[in-house]
C-alpha positions as CSV (number, residue, x, y, z in Angstrom):
1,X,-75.9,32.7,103.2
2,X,-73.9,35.7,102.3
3,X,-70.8,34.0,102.8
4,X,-71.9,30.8,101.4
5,X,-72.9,32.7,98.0
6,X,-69.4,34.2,98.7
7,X,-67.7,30.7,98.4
8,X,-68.9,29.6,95.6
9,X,-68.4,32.7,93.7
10,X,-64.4,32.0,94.6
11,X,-64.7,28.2,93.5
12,X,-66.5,29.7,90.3
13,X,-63.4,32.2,89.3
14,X,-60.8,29.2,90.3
15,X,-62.5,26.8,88.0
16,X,-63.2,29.6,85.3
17,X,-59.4,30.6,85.8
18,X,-58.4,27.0,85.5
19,X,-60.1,26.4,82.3
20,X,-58.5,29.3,80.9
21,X,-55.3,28.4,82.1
22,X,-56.0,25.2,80.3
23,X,-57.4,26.5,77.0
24,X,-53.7,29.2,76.8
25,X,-52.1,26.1,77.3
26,X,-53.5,23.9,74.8
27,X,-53.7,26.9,72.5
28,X,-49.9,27.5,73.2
29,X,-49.0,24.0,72.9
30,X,-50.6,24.0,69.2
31,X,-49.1,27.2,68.3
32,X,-45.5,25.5,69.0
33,X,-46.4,22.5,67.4
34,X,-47.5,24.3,64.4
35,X,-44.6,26.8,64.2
36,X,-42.8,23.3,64.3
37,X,-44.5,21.6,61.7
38,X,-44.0,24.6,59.8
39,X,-40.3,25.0,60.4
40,X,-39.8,21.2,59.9
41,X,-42.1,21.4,56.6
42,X,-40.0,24.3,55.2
43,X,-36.5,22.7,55.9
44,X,-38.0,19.7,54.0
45,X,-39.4,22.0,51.2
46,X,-35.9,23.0,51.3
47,X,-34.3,19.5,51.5
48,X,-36.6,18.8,48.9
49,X,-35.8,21.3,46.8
50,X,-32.1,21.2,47.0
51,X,-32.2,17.3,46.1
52,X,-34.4,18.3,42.7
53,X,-32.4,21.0,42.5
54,X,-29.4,18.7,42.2
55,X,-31.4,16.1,40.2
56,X,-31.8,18.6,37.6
57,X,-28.3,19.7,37.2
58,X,-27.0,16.3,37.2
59,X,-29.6,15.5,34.7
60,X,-28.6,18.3,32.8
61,X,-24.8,17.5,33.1
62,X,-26.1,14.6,31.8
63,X,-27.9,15.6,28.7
64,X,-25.2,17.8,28.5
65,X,-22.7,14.9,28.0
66,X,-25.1,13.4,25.6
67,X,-25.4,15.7,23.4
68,X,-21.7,16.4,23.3
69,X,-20.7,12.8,22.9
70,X,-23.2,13.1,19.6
71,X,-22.2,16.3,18.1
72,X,-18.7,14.6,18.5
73,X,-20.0,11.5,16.8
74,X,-22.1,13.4,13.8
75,X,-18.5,15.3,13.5
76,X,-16.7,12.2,13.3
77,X,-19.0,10.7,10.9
78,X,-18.9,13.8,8.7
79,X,-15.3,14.2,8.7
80,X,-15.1,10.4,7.8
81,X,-17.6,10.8,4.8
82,X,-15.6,13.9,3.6
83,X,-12.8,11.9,3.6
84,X,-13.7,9.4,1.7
85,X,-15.5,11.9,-0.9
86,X,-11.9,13.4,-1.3
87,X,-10.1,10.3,-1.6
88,X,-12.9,9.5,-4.6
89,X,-12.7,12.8,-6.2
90,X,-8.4,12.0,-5.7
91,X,-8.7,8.5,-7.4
92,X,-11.0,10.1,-10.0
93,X,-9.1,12.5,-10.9
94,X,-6.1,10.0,-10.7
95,X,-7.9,7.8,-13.2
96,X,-8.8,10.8,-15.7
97,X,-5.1,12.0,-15.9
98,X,-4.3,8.3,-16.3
99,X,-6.8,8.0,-19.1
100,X,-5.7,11.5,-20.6
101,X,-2.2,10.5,-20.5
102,X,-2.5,7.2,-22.5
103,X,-5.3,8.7,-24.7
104,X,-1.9,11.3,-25.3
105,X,0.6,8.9,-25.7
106,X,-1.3,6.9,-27.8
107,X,-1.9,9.6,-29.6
108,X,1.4,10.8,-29.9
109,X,2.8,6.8,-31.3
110,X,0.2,7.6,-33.8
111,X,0.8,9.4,-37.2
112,X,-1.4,12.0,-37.4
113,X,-2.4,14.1,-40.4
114,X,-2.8,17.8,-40.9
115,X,-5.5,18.7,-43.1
116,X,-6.2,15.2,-44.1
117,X,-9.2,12.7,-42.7
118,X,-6.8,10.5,-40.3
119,X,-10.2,7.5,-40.8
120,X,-8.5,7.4,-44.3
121,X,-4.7,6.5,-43.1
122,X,-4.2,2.4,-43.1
123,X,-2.5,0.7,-40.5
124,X,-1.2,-2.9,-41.0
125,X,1.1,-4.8,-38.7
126,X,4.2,-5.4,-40.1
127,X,6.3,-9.0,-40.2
128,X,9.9,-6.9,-41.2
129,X,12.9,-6.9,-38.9
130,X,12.4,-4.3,-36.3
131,X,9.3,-2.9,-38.4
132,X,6.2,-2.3,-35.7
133,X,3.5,-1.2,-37.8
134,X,3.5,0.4,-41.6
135,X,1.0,2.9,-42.3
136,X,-0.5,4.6,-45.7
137,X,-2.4,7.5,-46.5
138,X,-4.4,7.8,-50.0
139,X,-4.7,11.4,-49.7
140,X,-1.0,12.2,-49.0
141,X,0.3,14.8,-51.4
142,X,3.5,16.7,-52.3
143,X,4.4,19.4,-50.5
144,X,5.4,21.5,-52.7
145,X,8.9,22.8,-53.8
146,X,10.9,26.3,-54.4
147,X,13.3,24.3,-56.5
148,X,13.1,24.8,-60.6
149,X,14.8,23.3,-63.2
150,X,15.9,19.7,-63.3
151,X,15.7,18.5,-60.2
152,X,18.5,16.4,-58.1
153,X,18.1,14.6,-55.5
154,X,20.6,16.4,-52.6
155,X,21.7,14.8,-49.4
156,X,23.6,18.6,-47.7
157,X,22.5,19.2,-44.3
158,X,20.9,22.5,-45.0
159,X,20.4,22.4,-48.8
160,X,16.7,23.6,-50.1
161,X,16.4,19.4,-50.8
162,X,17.1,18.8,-47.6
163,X,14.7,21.1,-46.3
164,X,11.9,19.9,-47.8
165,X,12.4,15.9,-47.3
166,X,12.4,16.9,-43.8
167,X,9.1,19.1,-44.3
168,X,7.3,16.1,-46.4
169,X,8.8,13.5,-43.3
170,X,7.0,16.1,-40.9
171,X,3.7,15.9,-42.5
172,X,3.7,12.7,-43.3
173,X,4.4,11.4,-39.7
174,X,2.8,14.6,-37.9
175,X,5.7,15.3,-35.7
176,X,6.7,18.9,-35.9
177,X,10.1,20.1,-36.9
178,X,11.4,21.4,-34.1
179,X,10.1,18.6,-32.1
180,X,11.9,16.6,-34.6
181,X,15.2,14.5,-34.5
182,X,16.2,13.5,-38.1
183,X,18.6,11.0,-37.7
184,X,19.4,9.9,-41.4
185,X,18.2,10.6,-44.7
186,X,19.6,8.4,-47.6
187,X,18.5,7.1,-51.3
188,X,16.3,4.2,-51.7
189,X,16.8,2.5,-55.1
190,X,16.7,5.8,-57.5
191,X,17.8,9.7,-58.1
192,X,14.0,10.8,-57.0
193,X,13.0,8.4,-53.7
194,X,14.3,9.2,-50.4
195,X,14.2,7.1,-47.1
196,X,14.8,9.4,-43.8
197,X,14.6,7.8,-40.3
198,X,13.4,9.9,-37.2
199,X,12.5,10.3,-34.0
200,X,9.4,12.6,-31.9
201,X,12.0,14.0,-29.2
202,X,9.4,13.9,-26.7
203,X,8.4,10.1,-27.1
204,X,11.5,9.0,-28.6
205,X,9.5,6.9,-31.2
206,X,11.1,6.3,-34.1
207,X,9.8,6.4,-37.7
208,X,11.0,5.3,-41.0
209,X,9.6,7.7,-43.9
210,X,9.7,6.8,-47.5
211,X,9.6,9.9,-50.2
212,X,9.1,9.5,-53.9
213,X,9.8,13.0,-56.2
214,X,7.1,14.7,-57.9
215,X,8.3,17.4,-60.5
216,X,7.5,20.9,-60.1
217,X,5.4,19.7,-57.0
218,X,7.9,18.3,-54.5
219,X,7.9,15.5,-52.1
220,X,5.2,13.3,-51.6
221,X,5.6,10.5,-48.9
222,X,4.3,7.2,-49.9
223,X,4.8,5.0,-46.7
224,X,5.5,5.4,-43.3
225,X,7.0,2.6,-40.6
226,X,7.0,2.8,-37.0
227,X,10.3,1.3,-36.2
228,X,11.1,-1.3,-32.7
229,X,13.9,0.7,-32.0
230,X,15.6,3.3,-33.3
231,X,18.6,1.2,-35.8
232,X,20.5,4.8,-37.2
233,X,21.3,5.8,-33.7
């Protein structure tokens, strides 16, 4: 009985040793097909991670080009618009001095006044021979005179007559002496009326300037023509 107790005490260790045998193995077996899962999981994290990390740059090469293709664009469009804001401030100011400079010539071709309201001086086209235009002003006066005595009528470049027909043909056509080209002066039908022809040296228009004597006061112009062309040169 003794050795039959014996027995089964030996079969009882080899099956408890067998199960435990069994139970290391299954327990080893899950711990390498954890450690597996796990390595496989993290080189997929990895993968994984790599691949988004790679997403992300290419996404933000991406954006990158984007938004340097439209900073290039907004550039392009504002360097176009300032362009075209400086070729409109160029023709405006283009225009202005256009404007200005026929607002000066015309000025210039007209007779101006000094001291004298320029609404007052008439303009009439003229029909004459190589007559443009003849103009009159009410309110022209004489210009007064350093001469005394009986006055005569002188035609010496330089004489005090002289002088002052050529101060009367300056106020009367508004062209300033030394801007002045007095091409003739002559008689015209009488010892006290004087025609002188001239010229603004900066336009070149020429005038013809009639002059009548007033005694003790001078002389007072009493017509002015603007001329085609110049017929004393």
């Amino acid at each position: 009985m003794a050795k039959y107790q014996s027995r089964l005490d030996k079969r009882s260790k080899k099956n408890t040793n067998k199960i435990l045998n069994i139970m290391i193995a299954v327990v080893l077996l899950l711990i390498v097909v954890v450690g597996a899962t796990i390595v496989m999981g993290g080189g997929d994290e990895k993968a994984s991670s790599s691949a988004s990390d790679t997403e992300t740059k290419d996404s933000g090469n991406n954006n990158a080009e984007k938004d340097d293709k439209s900073v290039s664009l907004d550039e392009d469009k504002k360097s176009e618009e300032k362009d075209n804001e400086d070729k409109k401030d160029e023709e405006k100011k283009s225009d202005e001095e256009t404007q200005k400079d026929e607002a000066s010539d015309e000025e210039q071709d007209t007779v101006k006044l000094e001291g004298e309201d320029q609404n007052e001086l008439k303009v009439e086209e003229s029909d004459e021979p190589n007559v443009k235009k003849t103009m009159v002003h009410p309110d022209w006066k004489p210009i007064g005179t350093e001469q005394t005595g009986e006055h005569v009528s002188s035609y010496d470049l330089g004489s005090a007559d002289w002088q002052e027909k050529v101060k009367a043909v300056s106020y009367a056509t508004g062209i300033p002496e030394d801007n002045m080209t007095v091409w003739y002066i002559e008689g015209n039908g009488g010892p006290q009326k004087s025609m002188a022809t001239v010229t603004a040296k900066d336009t070149k228009t020429p005038y013809r300037v009639y002059l009548q004597w007033v005694d003790g006061k001078g002389w007072q112009p009493t017509k002015v023509q603007e001329l085609v062309e110049n017929d004393k040169d």
